[in-house]
C-alpha positions as CSV (number, residue, x, y, z in Angstrom):
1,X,93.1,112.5,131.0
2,X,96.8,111.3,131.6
3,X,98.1,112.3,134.9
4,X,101.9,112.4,135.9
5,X,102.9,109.2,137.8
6,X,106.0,108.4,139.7
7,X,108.2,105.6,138.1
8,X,110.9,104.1,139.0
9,X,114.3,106.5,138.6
10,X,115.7,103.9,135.8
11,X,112.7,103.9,133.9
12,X,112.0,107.2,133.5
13,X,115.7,108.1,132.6
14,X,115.5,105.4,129.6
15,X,112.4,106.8,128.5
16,X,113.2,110.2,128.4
17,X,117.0,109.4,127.0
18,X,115.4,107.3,124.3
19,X,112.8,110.0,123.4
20,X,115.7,112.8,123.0
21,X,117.6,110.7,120.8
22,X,114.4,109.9,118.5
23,X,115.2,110.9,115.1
24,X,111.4,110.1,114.0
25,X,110.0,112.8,116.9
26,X,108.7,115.3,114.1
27,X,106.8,112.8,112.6
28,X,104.3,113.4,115.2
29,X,103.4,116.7,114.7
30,X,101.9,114.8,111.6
31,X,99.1,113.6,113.0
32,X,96.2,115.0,115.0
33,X,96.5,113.5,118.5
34,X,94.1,114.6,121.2
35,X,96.1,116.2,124.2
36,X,96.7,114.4,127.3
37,X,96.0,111.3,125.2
38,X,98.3,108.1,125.0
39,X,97.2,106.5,122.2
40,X,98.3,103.0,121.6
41,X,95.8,101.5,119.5
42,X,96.3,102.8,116.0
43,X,96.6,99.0,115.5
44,X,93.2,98.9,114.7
45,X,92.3,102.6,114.0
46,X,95.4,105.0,112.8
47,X,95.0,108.5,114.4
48,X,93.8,111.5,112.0
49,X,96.8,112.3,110.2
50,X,97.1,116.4,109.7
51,X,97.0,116.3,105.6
52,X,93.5,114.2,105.8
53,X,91.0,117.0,106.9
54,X,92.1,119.7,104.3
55,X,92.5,117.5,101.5
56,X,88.8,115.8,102.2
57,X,87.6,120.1,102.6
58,X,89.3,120.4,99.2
59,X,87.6,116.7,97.8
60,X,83.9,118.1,99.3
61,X,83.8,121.5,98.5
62,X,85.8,122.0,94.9
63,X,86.1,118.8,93.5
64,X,82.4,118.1,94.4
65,X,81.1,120.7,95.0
66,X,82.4,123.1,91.9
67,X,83.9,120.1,89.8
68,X,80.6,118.2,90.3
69,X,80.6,115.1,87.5
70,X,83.4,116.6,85.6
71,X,85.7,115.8,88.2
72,X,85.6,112.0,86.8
73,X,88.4,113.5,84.6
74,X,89.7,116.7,85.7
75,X,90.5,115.9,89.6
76,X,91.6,112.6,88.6
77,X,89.2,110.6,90.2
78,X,88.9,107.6,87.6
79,X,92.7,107.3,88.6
80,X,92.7,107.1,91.9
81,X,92.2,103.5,92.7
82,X,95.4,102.8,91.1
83,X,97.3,106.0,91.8
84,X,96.3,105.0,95.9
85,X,97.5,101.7,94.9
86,X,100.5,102.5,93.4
87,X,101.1,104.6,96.5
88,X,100.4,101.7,99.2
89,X,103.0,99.6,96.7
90,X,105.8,102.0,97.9
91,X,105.2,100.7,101.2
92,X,104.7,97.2,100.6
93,X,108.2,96.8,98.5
94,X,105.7,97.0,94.7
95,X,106.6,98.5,91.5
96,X,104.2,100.3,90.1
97,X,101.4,98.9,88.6
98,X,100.4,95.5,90.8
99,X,98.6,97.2,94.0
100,X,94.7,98.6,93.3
101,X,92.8,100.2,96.4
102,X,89.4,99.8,96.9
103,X,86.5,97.9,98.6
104,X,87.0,96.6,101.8
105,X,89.5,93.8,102.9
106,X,86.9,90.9,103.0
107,X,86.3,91.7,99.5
108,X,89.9,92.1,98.6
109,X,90.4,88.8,100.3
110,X,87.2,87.2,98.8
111,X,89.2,87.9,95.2
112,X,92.5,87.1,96.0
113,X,91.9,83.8,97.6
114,X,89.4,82.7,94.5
115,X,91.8,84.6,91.7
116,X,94.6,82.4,93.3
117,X,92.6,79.1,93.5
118,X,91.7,79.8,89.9
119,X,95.5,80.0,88.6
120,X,96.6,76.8,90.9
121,X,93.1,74.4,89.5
122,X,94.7,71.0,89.4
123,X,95.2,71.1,93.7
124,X,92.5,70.5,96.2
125,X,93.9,72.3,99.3
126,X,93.8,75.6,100.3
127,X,95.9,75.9,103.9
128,X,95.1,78.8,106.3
129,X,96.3,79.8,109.4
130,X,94.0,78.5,112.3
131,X,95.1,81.7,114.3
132,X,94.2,84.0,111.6
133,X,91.9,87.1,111.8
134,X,88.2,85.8,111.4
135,X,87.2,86.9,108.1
136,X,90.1,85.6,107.0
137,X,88.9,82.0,107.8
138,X,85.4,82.2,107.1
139,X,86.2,83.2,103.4
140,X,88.6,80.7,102.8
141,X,85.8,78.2,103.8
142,X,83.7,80.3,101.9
143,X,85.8,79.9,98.6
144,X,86.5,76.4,98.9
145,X,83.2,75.9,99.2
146,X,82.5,77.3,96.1
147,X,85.7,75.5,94.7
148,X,85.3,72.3,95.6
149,X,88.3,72.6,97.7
150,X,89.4,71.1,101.1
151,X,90.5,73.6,103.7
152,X,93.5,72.6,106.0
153,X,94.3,74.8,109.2
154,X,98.0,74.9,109.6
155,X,100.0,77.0,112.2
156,X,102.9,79.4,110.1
157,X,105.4,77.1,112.5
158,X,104.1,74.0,111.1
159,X,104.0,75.0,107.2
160,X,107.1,73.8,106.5
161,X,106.8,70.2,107.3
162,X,102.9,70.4,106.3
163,X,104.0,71.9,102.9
164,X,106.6,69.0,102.7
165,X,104.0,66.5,102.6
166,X,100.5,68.2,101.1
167,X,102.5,70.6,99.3
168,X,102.0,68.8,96.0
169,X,98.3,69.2,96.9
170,X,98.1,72.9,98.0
171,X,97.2,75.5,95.7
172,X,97.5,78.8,98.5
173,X,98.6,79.3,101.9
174,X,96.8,82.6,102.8
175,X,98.7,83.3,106.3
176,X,99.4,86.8,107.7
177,X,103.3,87.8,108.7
178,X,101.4,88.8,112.0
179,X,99.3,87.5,115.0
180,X,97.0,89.7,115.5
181,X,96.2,88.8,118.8
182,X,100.2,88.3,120.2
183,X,101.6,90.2,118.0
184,X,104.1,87.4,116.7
185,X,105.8,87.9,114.1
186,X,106.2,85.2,111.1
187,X,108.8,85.1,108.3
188,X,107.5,86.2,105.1
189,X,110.2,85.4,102.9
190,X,111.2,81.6,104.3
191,X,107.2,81.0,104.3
192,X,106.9,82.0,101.1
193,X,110.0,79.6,99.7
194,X,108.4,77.0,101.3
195,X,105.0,77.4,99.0
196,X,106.9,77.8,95.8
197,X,108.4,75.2,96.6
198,X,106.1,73.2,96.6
199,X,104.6,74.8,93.5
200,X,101.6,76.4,95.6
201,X,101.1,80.5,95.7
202,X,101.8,82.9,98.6
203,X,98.7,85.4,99.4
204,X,99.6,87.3,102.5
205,X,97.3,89.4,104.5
206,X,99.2,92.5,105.6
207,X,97.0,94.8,107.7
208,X,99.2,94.4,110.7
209,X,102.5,95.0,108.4
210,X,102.1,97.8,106.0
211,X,103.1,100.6,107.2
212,X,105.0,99.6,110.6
213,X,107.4,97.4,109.3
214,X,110.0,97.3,105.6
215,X,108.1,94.7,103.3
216,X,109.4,94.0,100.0
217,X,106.5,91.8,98.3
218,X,108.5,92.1,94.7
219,X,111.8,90.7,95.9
220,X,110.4,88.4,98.0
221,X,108.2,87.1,95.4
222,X,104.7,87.2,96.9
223,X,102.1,86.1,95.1
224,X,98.9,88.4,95.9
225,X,98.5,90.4,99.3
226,X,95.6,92.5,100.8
227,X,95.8,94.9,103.8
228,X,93.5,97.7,104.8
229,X,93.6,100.9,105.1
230,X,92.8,102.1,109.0
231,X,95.3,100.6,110.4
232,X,99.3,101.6,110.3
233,X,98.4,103.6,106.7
234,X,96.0,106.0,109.1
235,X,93.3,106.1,106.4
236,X,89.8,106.6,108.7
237,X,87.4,104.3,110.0
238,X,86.8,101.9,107.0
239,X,89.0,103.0,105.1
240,X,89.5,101.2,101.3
241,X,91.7,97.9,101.6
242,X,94.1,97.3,98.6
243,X,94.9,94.2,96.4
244,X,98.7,93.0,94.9
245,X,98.8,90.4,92.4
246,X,102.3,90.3,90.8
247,X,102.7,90.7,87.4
248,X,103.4,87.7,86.3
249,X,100.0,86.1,87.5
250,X,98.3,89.6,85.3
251,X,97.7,87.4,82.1
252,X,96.3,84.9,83.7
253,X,94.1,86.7,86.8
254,X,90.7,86.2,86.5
255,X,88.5,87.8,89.2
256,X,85.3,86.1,91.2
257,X,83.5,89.7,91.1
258,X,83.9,90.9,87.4
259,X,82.8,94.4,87.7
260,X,82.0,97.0,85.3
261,X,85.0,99.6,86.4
262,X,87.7,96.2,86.2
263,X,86.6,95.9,82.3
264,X,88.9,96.9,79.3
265,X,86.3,99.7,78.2
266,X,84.1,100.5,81.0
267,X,82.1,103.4,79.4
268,X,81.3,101.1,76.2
269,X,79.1,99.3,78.2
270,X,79.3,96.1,76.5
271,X,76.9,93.1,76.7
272,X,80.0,90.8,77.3
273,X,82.7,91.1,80.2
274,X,86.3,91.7,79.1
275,X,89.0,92.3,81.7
276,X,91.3,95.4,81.5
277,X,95.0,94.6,81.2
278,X,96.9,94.3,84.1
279,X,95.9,95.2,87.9
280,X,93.0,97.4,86.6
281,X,91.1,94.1,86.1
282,X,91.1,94.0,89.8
283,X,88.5,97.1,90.0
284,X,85.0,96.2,90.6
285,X,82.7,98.3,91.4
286,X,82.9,103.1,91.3
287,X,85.4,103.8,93.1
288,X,84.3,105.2,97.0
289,X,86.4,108.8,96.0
290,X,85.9,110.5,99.5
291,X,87.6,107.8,101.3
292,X,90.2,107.1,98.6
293,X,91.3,110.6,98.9
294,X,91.1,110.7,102.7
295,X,93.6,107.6,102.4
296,X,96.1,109.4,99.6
297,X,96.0,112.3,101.7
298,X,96.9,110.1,104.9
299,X,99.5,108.0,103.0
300,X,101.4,111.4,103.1
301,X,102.4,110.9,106.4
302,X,105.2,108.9,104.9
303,X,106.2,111.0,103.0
304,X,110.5,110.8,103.3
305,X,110.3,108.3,106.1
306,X,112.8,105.5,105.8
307,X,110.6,102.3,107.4
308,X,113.7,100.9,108.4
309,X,114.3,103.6,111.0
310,X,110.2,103.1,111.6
311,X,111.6,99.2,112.5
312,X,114.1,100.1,114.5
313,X,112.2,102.5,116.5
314,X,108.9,100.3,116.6
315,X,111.1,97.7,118.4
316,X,113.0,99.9,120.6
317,X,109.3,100.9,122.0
318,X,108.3,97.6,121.9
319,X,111.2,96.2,124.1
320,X,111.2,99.0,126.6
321,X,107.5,98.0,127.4
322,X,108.4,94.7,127.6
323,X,111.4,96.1,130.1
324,X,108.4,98.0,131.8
325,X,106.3,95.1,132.0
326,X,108.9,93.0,133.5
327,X,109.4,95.6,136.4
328,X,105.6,96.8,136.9
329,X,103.4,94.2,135.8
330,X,104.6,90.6,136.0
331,X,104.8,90.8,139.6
332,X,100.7,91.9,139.4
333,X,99.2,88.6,137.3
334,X,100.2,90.0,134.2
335,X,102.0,87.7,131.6
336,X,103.7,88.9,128.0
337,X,102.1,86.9,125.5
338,X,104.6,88.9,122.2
339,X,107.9,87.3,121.7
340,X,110.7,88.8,123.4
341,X,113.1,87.7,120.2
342,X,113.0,90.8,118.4
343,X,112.9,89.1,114.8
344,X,109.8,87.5,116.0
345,X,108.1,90.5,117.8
346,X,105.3,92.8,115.3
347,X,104.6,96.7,116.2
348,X,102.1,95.3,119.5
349,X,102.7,94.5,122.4
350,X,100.4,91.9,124.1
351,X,99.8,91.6,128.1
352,X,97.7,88.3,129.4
353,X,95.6,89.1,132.5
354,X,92.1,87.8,133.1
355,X,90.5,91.4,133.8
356,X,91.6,92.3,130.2
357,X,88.3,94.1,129.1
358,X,87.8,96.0,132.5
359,X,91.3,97.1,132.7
360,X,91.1,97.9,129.3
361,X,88.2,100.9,130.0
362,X,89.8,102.0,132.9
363,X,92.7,102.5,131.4
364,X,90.2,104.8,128.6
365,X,89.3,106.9,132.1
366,X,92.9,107.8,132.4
367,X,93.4,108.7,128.8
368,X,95.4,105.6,127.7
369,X,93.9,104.1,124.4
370,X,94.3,100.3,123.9
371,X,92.2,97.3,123.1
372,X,91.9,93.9,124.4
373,X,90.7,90.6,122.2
374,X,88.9,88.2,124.4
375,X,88.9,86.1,126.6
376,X,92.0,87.5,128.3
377,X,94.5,89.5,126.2
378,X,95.2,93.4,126.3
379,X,97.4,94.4,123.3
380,X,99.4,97.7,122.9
381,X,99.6,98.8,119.2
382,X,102.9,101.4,118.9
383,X,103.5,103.3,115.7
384,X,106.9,104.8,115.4
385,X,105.5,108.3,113.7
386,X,104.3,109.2,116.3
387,X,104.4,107.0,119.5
388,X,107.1,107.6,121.9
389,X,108.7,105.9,124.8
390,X,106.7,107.7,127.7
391,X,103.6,106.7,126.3
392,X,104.2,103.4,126.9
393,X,105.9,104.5,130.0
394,X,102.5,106.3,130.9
395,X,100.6,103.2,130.3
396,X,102.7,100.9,132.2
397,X,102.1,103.4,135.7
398,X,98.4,103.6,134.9
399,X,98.1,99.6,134.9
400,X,100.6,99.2,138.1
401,X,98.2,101.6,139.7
402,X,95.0,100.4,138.5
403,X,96.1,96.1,139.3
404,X,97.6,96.9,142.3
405,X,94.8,99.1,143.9
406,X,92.1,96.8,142.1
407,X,90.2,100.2,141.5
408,X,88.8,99.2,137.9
409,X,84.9,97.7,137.2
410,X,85.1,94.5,136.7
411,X,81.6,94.2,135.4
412,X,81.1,92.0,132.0
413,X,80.9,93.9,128.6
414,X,77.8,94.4,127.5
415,X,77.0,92.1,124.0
416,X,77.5,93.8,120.8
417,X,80.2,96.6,122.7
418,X,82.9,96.9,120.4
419,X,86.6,96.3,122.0
């Protein structure tokens, strides 16, 4: 539980100043947030956003429960893959049409990186982000494996002049506009020049964008993105990932995972696979419907919300905790790892200190909610629906307190805890 604290006079006035002035502050009451929780982690889970749990009651009890097999048809479910896509595309900057949800991310990012190897099959490179999120890395080995393809680790800083030189060679850069672990921020567009340039394709992994920051994957001229769905987009523990491929690459898409639900006339059951036109191609397997409509239900939490304003308040957070770092932390062994630059700075904050996991669950005892990614690194997730200034305020007072006393157990994490 989250107990006042004293702060300093200055930074309690900017808190509270910048809080009263918030024109996002409903947005909160969208969401189910425990009491006398700060909860800065929805970086890697989303809170429970209010629409989910009466729209899944609604999706159990009539759809399933009254509706029973006939609600293939009549509550839409057949559709909802690409009706949840289409709706994730209105955050990611798609037209209609280019986005399905479903699976998870891996296997999302399993068929964009081999759909994308596919269309580019004179080039032996495929370039990745040595930083990038695991899975991210182990299936772009795992693709050029089954490719014949060379994988080349290349920092988003060093594309440019890489691309210069191999570009000729590269068929995808698969790089996210986020570090997940420093919360950096990468640009998109200029990356993205850079690979057409050099007649390669973009594929972007965007779990740490959608939904916290404007993307506009259409203007831009993205090649194929992934992101999932438990992250900024709120949509539960595992929720479905989605897929983009622009429509000019539609013709031309051919999947690795050529499922019965992606083909042209599923319920003729063919002997002989033929895709269906257009993003519906992309479906592989049925459709998981309970967690589809516990995502279209969350995805309502967006409903009118203008993500510039969700920008400009997810680095006015960001900054003041920076401020609050600065004052209350630096001076205890803690270093800022995010960019203070705001053009380079994500919706995360990211603190260095050696005790990262065992400040980390003491912070938990005080009712502040982050995370920490080994060896050393605690990282702050903001969302602007519903994260205010205080919060971080809150969170900076429990870690003064908490370094400077030393009162936190500094025993190692067990193996297999998840952090």
């Amino acid at each position: 539980m989250t107990t006042a604290l004293s702060a300093p006079p200055a930074l309690r006035a900017q808190a509270d100043r910048l809080d009263a002035a918030d024109p996002l502050a409903p947005l909160r009451a969208r969401f189910l947030l425990p009491p006398d929780v700060v909860y800065l982690d929805g970086n890697s889970l989303g809170p429970l956003p209010a629409a989910v749990p009466p729209a899944l009651d609604d999706a159990v009890r009539r759809q399933w429960g009254t509706g029973l097999i006939g609600s293939w048809n009549e509550a839409g479910w057949w559709e909802a893959p690409l009706r949840v896509g289409d709706a994730i595309g209105r955050l990611i900057g798609a037209a209609p049409g280019q986005t399905v949800a479903g699976d998870s991310t891996s296997v999302q990012l399993f068929t964009a990186l081999d759909a994308a190897a596919a269309l580019r099959p004179d080039r032996p490179l495929l370039v990745t982000d040595p930083g990038h999120f695991p899975t991210d890395r182990y299936l772009a080995d795992a693709v050029a494996r089954r490719r014949g393809l060379d994988v080349r680790r290349v920092p988003p800083a060093d594309l440019p002049a890489f691309l210069a030189a191999e570009g000729h060679r590269t068929a995808v850069v698969s790089c996210s506009p986020v570090d997940f672990r420093t919360g950096e921020l990468y640009d998109l567009a200029a990356l993205t020049r850079a690979a057409h340039d050099a007649g390669a394709l973009a594929l972007w992994d965007l779990c740490h964008a959608a939904g916290a920051l404007p993307l506009d994957v259409d203007g831009t001229g993205v090649d194929l993105a992934v992101g999932c769905g438990y992250k900024f987009l709120s949509g539960g523990p595992g929720a479905p990932a989605y897929l983009y491929v622009a429509q000019r690459h539609h013709a031309a898409l051919e999947t690795p995972l050529p499922g019965w639900t992606g083909h042209a006339a599923p319920f003729a059951l063919a002997a002989d696979y033929a895709p269906a036109p257009g993003i519906a191609r992309a479906r592989i397997g049925t459709p998981p419907i309970l967690s589809l409509l516990a995502l279209e239900a969350a995805l309502t939490a967006f409903d009118g919300v203008d993500l510039r304003q969700v920008r400009a308040k997810s680095l006015s957070l960001t900054g003041f905790f920076l401020r609050c770092a600065d004052e209350l932390l630096t001076p205890l062994g803690f270093t800022p790892v995010t960019p203070a630059d705001p053009a380079r700075r994500s919706s995360q904050v990211t603190l260095r200190h050696p005790d990262a996991h065992a400040l980390t669950r003491a912070l938990a005892h005080h009712g502040v909610l982050a995370d920490m990614r080994a060896p050393d690194l605690l990282r702050f997730g903001v969302n602007a629906l519903y994260t205010t200034h205080t919060d971080l305020l809150t969170a900076a007072l429990h870690l003064h307190t908490l370094a400077g006393t030393g009162a936190y157990d500094r025993t190692p994490p067990a193996p297999g805890v998840v952090t």
